[in-house]
C-alpha positions as CSV (number, residue, x, y, z in Angstrom):
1,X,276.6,101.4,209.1
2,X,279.7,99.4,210.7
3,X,280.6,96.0,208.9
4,X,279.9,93.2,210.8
5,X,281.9,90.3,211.7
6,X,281.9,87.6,209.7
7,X,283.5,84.1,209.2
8,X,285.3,83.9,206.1
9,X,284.9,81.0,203.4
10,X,287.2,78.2,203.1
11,X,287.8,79.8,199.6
12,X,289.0,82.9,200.9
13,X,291.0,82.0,203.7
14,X,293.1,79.2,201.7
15,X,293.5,81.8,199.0
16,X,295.0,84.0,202.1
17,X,297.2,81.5,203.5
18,X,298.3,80.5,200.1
19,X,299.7,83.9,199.5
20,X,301.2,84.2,202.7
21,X,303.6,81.6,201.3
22,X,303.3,81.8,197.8
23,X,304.0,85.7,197.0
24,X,305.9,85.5,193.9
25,X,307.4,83.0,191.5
26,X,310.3,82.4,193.6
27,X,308.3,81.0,196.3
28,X,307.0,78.3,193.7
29,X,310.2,77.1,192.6
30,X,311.6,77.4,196.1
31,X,308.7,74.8,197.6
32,X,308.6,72.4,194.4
33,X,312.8,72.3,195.0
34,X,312.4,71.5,198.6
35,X,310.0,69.1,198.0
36,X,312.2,67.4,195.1
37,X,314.9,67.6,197.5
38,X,312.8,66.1,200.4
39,X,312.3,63.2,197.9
40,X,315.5,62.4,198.0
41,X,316.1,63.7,194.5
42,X,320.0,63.7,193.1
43,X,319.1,65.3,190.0
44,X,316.9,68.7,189.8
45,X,315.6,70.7,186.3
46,X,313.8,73.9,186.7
47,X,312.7,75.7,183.8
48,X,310.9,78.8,183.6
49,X,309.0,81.0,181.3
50,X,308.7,84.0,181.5
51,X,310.4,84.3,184.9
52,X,307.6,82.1,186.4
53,X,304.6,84.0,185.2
54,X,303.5,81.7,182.3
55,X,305.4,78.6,183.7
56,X,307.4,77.2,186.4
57,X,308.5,73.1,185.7
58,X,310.8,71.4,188.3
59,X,311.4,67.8,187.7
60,X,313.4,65.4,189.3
61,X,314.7,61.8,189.9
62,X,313.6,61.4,193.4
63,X,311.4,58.8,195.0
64,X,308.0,59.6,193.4
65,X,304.6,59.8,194.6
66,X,302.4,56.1,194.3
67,X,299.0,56.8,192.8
68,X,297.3,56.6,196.5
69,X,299.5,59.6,197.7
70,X,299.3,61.4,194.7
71,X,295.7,61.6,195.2
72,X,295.8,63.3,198.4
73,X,299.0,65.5,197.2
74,X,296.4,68.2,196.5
75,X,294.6,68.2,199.2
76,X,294.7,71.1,202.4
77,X,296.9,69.5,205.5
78,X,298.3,66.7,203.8
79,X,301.7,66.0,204.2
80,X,304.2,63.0,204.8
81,X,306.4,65.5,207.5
82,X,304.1,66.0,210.3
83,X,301.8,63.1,212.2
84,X,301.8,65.2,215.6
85,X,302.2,68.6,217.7
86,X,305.8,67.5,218.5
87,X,306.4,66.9,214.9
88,X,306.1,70.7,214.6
89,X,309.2,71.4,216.5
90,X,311.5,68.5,214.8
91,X,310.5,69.2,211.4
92,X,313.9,68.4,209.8
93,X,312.9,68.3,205.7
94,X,312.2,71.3,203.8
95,X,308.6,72.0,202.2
96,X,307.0,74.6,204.6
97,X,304.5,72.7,206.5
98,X,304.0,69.7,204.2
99,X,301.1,71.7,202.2
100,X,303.2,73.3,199.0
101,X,301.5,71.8,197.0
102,X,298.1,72.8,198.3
103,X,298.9,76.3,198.8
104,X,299.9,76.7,195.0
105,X,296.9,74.6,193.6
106,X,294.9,77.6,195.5
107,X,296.4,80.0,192.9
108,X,297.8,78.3,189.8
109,X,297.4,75.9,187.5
110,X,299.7,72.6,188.3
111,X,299.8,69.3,187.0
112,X,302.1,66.7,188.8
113,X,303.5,63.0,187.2
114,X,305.3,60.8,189.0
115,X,306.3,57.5,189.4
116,X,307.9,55.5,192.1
117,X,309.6,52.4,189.9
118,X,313.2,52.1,190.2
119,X,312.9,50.2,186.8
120,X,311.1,52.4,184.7
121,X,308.6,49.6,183.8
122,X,305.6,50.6,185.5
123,X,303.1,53.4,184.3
124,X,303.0,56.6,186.2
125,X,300.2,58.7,187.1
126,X,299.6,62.3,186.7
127,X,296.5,64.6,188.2
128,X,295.8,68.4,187.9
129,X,293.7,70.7,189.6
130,X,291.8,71.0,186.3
131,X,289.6,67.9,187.8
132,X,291.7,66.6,189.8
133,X,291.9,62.6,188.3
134,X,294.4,60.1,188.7
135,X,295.4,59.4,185.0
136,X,298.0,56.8,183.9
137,X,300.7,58.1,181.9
138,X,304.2,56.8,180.6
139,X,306.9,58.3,182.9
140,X,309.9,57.4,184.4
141,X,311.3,57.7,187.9
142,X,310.6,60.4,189.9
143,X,308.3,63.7,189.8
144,X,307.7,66.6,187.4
145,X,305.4,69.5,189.0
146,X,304.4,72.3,186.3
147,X,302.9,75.5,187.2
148,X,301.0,77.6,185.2
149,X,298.5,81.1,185.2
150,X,300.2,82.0,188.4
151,X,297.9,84.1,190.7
152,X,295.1,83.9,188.1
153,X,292.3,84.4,190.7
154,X,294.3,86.4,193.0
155,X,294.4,89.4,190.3
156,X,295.8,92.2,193.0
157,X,298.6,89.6,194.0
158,X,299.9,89.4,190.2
159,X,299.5,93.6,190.7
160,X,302.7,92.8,193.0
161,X,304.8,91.1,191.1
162,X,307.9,93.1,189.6
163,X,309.2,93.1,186.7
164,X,310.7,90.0,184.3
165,X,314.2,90.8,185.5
166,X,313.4,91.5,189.0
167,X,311.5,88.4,189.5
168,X,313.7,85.8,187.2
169,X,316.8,87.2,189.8
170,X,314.7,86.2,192.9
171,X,314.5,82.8,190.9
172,X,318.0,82.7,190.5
173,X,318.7,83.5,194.3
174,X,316.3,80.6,195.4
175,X,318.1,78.0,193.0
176,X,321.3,79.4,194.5
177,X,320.7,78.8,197.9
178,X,319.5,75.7,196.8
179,X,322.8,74.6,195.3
180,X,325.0,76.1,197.8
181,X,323.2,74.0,200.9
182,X,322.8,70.8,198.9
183,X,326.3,70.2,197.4
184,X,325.5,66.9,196.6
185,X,322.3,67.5,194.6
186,X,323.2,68.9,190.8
187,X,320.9,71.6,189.8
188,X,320.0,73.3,186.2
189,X,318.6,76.3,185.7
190,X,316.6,77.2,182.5
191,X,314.9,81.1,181.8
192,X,312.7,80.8,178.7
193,X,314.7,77.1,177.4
194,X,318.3,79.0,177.4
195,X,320.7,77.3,180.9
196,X,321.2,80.0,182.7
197,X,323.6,77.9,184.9
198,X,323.9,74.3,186.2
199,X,325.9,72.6,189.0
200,X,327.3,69.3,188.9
201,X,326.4,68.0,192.8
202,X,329.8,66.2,193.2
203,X,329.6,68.1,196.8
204,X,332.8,70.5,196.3
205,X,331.7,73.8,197.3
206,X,334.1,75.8,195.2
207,X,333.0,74.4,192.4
208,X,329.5,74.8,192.9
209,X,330.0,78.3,193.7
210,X,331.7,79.2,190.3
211,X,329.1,77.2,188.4
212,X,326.0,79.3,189.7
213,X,327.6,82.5,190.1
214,X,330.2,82.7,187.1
215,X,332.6,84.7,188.4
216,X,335.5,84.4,186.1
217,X,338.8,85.6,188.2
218,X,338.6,82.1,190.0
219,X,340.2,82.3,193.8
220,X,340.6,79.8,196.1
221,X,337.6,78.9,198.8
222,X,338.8,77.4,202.1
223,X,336.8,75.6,204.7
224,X,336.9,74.5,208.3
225,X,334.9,72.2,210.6
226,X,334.1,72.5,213.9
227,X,332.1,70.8,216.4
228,X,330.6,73.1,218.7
229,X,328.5,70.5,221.0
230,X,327.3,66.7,220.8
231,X,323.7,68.4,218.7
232,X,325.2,70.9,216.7
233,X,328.8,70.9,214.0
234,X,329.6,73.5,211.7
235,X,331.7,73.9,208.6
236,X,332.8,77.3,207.0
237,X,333.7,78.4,203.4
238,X,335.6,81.4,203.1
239,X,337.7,83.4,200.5
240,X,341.7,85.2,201.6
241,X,341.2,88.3,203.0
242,X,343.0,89.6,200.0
243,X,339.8,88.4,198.0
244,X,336.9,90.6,198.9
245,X,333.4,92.2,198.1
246,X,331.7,95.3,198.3
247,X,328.1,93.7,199.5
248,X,327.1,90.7,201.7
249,X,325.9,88.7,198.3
250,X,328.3,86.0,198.9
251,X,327.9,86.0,202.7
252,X,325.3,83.4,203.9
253,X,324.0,80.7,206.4
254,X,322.8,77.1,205.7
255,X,320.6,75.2,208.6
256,X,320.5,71.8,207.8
257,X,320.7,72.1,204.3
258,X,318.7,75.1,204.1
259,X,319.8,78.6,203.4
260,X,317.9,80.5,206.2
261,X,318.5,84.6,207.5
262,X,319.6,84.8,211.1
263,X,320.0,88.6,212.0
264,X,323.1,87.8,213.9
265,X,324.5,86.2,211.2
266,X,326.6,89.5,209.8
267,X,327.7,90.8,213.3
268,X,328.8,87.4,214.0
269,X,331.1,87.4,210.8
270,X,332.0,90.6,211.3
271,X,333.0,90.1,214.6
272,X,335.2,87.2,213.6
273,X,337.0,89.1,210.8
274,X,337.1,92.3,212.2
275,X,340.9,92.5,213.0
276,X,342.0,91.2,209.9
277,X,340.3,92.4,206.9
278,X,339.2,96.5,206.3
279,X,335.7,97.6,207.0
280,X,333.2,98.0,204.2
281,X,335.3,94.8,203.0
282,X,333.2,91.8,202.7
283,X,335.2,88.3,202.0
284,X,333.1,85.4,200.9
285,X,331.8,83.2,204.3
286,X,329.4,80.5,203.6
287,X,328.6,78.4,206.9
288,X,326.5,75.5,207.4
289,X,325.0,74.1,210.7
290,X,324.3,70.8,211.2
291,X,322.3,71.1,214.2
292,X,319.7,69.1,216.2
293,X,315.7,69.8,215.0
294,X,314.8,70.1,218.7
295,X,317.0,73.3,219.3
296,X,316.3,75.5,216.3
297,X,312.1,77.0,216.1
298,X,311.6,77.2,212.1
299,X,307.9,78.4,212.5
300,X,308.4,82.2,212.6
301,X,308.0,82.7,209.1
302,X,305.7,81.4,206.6
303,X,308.3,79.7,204.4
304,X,310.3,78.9,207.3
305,X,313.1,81.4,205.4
306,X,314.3,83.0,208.6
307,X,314.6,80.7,211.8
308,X,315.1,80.8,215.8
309,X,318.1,79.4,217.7
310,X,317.5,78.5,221.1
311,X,320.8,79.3,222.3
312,X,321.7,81.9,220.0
313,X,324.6,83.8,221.5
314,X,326.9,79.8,221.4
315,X,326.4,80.1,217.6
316,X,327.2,83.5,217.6
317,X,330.3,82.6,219.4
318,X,331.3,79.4,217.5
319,X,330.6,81.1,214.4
320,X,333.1,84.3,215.5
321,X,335.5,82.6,217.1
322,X,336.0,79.8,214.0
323,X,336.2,82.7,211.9
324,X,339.3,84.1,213.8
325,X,340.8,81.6,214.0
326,X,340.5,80.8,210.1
327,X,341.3,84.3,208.7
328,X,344.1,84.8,211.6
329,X,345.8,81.6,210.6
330,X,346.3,82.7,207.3
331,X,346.8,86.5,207.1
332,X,347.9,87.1,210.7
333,X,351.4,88.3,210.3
334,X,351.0,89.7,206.6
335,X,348.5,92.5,207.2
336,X,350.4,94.5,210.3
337,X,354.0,95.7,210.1
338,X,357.1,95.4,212.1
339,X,356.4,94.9,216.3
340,X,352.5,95.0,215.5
341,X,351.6,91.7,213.9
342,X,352.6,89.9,217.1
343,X,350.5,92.1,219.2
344,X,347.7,91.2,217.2
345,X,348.2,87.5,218.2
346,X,347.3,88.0,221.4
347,X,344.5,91.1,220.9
348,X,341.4,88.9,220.7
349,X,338.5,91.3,221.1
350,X,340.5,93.9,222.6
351,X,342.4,96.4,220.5
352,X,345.4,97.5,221.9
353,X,345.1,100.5,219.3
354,X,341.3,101.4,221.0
355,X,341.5,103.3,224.3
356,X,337.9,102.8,224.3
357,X,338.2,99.3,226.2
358,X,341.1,98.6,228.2
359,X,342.8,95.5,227.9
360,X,342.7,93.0,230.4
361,X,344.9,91.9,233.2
362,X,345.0,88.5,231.4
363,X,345.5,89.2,227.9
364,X,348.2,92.1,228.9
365,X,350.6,89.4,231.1
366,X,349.7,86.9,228.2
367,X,351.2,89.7,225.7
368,X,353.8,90.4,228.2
369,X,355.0,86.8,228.4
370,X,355.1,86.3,224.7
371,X,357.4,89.5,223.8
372,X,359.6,88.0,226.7
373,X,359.9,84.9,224.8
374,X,360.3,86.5,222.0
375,X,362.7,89.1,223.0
376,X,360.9,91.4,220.8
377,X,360.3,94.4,223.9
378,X,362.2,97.3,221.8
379,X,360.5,96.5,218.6
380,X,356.6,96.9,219.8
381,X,357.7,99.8,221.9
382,X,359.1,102.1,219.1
383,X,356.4,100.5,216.9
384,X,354.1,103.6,217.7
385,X,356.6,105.2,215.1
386,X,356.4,103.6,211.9
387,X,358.7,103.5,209.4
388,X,360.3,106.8,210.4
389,X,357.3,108.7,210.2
390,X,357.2,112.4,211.4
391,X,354.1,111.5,213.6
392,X,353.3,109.3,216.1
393,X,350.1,107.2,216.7
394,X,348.5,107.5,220.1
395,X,345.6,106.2,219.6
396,X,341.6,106.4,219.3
397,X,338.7,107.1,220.9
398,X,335.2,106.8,220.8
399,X,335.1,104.5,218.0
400,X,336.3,107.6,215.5
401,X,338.7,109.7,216.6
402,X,342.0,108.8,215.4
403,X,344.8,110.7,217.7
404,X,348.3,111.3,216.7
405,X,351.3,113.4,217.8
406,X,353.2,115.7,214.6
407,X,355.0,118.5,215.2
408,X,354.7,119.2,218.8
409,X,351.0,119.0,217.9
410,X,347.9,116.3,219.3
411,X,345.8,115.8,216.1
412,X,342.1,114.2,216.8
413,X,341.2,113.2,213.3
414,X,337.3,112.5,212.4
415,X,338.3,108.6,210.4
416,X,335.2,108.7,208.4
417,X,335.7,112.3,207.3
418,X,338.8,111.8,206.8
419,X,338.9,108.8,205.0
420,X,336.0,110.4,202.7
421,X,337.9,113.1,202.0
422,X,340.5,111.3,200.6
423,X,338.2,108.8,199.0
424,X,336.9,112.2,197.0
425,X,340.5,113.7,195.9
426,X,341.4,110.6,194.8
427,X,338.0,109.9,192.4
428,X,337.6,113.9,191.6
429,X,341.5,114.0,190.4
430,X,340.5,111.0,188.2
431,X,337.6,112.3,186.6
432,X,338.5,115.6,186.0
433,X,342.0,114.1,184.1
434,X,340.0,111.3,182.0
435,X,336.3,111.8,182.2
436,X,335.9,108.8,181.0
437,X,332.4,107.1,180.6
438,X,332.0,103.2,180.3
439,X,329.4,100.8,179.0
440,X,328.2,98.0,181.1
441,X,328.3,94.8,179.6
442,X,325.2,93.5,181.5
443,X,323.1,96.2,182.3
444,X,321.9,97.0,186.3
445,X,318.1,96.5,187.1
446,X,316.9,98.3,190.1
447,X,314.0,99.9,191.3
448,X,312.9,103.6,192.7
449,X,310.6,102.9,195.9
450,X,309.9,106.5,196.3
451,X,308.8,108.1,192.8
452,X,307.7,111.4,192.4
453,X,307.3,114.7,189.8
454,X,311.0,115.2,189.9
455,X,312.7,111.6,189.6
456,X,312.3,111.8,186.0
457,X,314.4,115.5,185.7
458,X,316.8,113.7,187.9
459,X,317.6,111.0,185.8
460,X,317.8,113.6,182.8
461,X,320.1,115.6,184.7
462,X,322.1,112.3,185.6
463,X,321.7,111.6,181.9
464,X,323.4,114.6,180.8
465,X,326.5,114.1,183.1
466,X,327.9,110.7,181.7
467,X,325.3,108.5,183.0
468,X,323.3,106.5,180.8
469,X,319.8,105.6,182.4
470,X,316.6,104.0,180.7
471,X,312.8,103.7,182.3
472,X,312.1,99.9,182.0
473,X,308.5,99.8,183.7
474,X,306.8,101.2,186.0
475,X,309.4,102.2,188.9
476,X,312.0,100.1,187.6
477,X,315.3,101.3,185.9
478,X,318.3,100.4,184.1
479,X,322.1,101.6,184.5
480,X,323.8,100.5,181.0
481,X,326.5,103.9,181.4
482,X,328.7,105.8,184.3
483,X,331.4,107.8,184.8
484,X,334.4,104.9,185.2
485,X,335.7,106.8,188.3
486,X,332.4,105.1,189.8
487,X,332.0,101.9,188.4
488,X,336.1,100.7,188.0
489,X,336.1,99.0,191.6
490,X,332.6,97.1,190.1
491,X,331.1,98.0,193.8
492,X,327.2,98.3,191.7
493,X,325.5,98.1,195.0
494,X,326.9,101.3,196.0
495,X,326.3,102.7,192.7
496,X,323.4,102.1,192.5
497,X,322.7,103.4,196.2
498,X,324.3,106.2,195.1
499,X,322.2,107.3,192.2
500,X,318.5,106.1,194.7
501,X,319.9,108.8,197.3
502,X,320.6,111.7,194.6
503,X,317.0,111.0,193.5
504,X,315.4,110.9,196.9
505,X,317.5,113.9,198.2
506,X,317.9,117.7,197.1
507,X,321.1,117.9,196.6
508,X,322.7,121.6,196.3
509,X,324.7,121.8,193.2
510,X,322.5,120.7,190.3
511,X,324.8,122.2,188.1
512,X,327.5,119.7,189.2
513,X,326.1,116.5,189.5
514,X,329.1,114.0,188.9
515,X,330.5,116.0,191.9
516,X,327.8,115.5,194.1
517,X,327.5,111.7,193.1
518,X,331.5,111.8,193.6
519,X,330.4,113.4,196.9
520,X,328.0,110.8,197.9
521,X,330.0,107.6,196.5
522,X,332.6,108.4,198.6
523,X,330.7,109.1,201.7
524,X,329.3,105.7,201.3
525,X,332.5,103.9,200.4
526,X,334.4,105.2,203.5
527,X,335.2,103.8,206.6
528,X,332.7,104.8,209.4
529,X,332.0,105.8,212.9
530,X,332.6,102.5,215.2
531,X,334.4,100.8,212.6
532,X,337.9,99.3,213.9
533,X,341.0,100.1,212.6
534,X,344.0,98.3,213.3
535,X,348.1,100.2,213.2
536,X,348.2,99.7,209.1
537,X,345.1,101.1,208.1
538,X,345.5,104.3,210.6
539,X,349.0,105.1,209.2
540,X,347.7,104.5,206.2
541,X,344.9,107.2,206.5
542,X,347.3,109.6,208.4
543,X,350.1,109.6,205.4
544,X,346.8,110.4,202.8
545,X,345.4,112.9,205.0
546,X,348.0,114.9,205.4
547,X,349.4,113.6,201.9
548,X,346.6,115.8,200.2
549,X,346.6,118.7,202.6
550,X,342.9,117.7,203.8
551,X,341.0,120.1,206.2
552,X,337.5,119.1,205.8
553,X,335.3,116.3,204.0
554,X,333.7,117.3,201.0
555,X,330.2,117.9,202.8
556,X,332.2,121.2,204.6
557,X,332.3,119.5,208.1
558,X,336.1,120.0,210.0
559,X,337.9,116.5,209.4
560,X,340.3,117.3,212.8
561,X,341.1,119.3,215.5
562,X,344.4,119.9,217.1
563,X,345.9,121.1,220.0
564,X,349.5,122.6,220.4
565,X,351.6,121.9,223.1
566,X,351.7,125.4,223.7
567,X,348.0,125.9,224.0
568,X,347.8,122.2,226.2
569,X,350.7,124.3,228.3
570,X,348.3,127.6,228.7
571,X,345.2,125.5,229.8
572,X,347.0,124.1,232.4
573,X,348.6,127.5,233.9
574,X,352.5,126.4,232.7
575,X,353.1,129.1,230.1
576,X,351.2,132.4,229.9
């Protein structure tokens, strides 16, 4: 018999929109800190134990809640952000909604105290969802939420939650954001009563960035403002281009003092920095908008953690063009050689190297102009020999091909393949001299979405080849050993996705299985099809390639083609 429809209880569906929310710990201490921060808080504490499970405490010295407002603190659609439909739109403070506290009342324990005396004389009040009284209660200034038996009634929610290390770095993430958006709030993290880190909300965003991240090779962070219209300014933090990552982790976006995801956010800064720094190279860029409620929709997600711009392509373009201009006013003339750093000046998004877009009318009598100045003609002309190499760049096309003249020969090199290949000599040669396996000081937690019968003989076979890889729980894993060929430029995300693909994948040689990891750390660490290369980096990868006699990458597939003058002669009918 079909199931009819039926209206659900108000239990039910609260207990459903709660979740929606409130998935895992980090979405507790993410809504108490907005809320603290909404109270105007300068001073934040969050401790957890247990990474949230047993309890999550965030207290602060913000304005406090009166006993009449603490009353209704628990209760569904109360809120102090939203009085009408409009409201919706202009939202400018943080908690998701106004109804945190609601939605994790539905599944936890929590307890709040507060008090809103300045001069600590008065008694505060506290009330629980135990029964839900106003007590009175010696407390000073401000408001102390603690959570406890998270997801208690919602048993197949707690199924979800990962592991104690998976879920305390999601906390950490959370208070990051946190402290990277509100400079001028301090922060302290504590995991099971130990600081795990703690800012000092003088609003310097260098320093705050070495306090939650402890990196210890300290580098210098630069900014720049920019005001893009009357509603809407943005600053930008950003590392050299001689100081770079492997992963986006210290790439982000703040909105109004909220670190949000915008899916343009990455092209836009790649865009900006794409003629100045490698790809796969990922410089630190922090950027925060200040920009009018009205033009930004923060309702397309629960937690209001990804948001819509209205006019998205002007941010896109303040955010790129800022960016060039920051990165090109520092590294423009130090990253090209000879004739081809002042070509770059006046390149903007066209790549006088790239024969895949010409360059315009404009830009070309703009260059033109500027080598007249300049008297700098000869120079940029022979520049297409460098350095008295036996070759000659031509060129590329379609975003991979690499084309170069050597020996009365046109070479169309593959740049991924080729720059694979070399990526593969140079890691193979090292291994097979040293074989040398290293310990990680602080092992790597990840997990294996797809498990199945032969993951575990996989990481046995790993295991056996100078890996050192431990079951934790369930699908999760740890990396405490590798072969320091991999692991010396401390790129772990690509070690890591390294290792998930050779357990997913059949690959051939099981016999070899450093080489094939070589194989497939390499394929992930080169340059690929689309990325642009400017005159440096494609001498560079000409001189290696033919440096190491390369043919093809280490997957068998050609890595060039070439023509001789005396073939190009025969196709067209001038030599038989």
């Amino acid at each position: 018999m079909r199931d009819r429809i039926r209206l659900l209880s108000e239990e039910v569906y609260s207990k459903i929109a709660a979740g929606e929310a409130i998935d895992r710990p980090a979405a507790v201490v993410r809504e108490l800190i907005d809320n603290s921060i909404d109270a105007g808080a300068k001073e934040i504490v969050i401790n957890v134990i247990n990474a949230g499970m047993d309890l999550i405490a965030v207290s602060d010295d913000g304005m406090g809640i009166d006993k009449e407002d603490l009353k209704l603190s628990l209760s569904e659609h109360a809120t102090s952000k939203i009085q009408t439909v409009d409201d919706i739109f202009s939202v400018k403070s943080m908690g998701f909604r106004g109804e945190a506290l609601y939605s994790i009342e539905r599944i936890a324990k929590i307890k709040i105290f507060s008090n809103t005396d300045e001069t600590g004389q008065s008694i505060g009040y506290k009330i629980s969802n135990d029964d839900y009284q106003i007590e009175p209660i010696a407390f000073k200034k401000g408001t102390k939420v603690t959570v406890t038996d998270l997801f208690y009634n919602l048993p197949a929610r707690k199924n979800f939650v990962k592991s104690k290390i998976v879920e305390l770095n999601a906390i950490k993430k959370v208070v990051i954001d946190k402290v990277l958006s509100n400079l001028n709030v301090s922060f302290a993290l504590y995991n099971d009563d130990k600081i795990v880190f703690r800012s000092d909300g003088k609003g310097d965003f260098q320093s705050a960035f070495f306090d939650v991240y402890g990196i210890e090779e300290r580098f210098e962070i630069k900014s720049r403002s920019a005001v893009i219209d009357d509603k809407t300014s943005m600053r930008i933090y950003y590392s050299d281009a001689n100081v770079f990552f492997s992963s986006r982790k210290y790439q982000g976006l703040s909105v109004n003092n909220r670190a949000v995801y915008a899916g343009f956010l990455y092209s836009a800064i790649d865009a900006g920095i794409k003629n100045f720094i490698s790809p796969g190279r990922r410089p630190l860029v922090f950027i925060e908008l200040d920009i009018d409620p009205s033009l930004i929709d923060v309702n397309i997600h629960p937690a209001k953690k990804e948001i819509k711009f209205y006019d998205q392509q002007k941010i896109f373009e303040s955010i790129r063009i800022n960016l060039y201009k920051a990165f090109g006013e520092g590294i423009g003339r130090e990253i090209f050689i000879s004739g081809a750093d002042d070509a770059k000046l006046y390149k903007d998004e066209n790549n006088f190297l790239n024969f895949d877009k010409p360059a315009s009318f404009e830009s070309q009598k703009k260059y033109f102009d500027y080598l007249v100045e300049n008297d700098s003609t000869k120079e940029i002309i022979d520049n297409e020999y460098i350095d008295g190499k036996n070759y000659k760049i031509l060129g590329s096309v379609f975003e991979n091909y690499i084309i170069i003249e050597k020996e009365s020969k046109i070479f169309f090199i593959d740049q991924h393949a080729a720059a694979e290949a070399i990526i593969y000599a140079d890691k193979k040669s090292k291994y097979e001299k040293t074989k040398t396996i290293e310990k990680l000081i602080i092992p790597i937690i990840f997990e294996v979405p797809n498990w199945n019968e032969t993951t575990e003989r996989k990481i046995e076979t790993l295991n056996k080849n100078g890996f050192l890889i431990e079951r934790q729980e369930g699908t999760t894993l740890s990396l405490r050993e590798a072969p320091e060929v991999l692991i010396n430029r401390k790129d772990y995300d690509s070690i890591i996705e390294t290792i998930l693909a050779y357990l997913e994948k059949d690959f051939g040689d099981k016999d070899n299985i450093v080489n094939d990891v070589l194989i497939e750390a390499s394929c992930k660490e080169a340059i690929k099809k689309g990325d642009s290369l400017n005159l440096l980096e494609i001498s560079e990868i000409v001189d290696k390639y033919f440096e190491k006699n390369i043919t093809n990458c280490p997957h068998g597939r050609p890595a060039h083609f070439e023509l001789s003058e005396e073939n190009l002669e025969k196709y067209f009918q001038r030599r038989k």
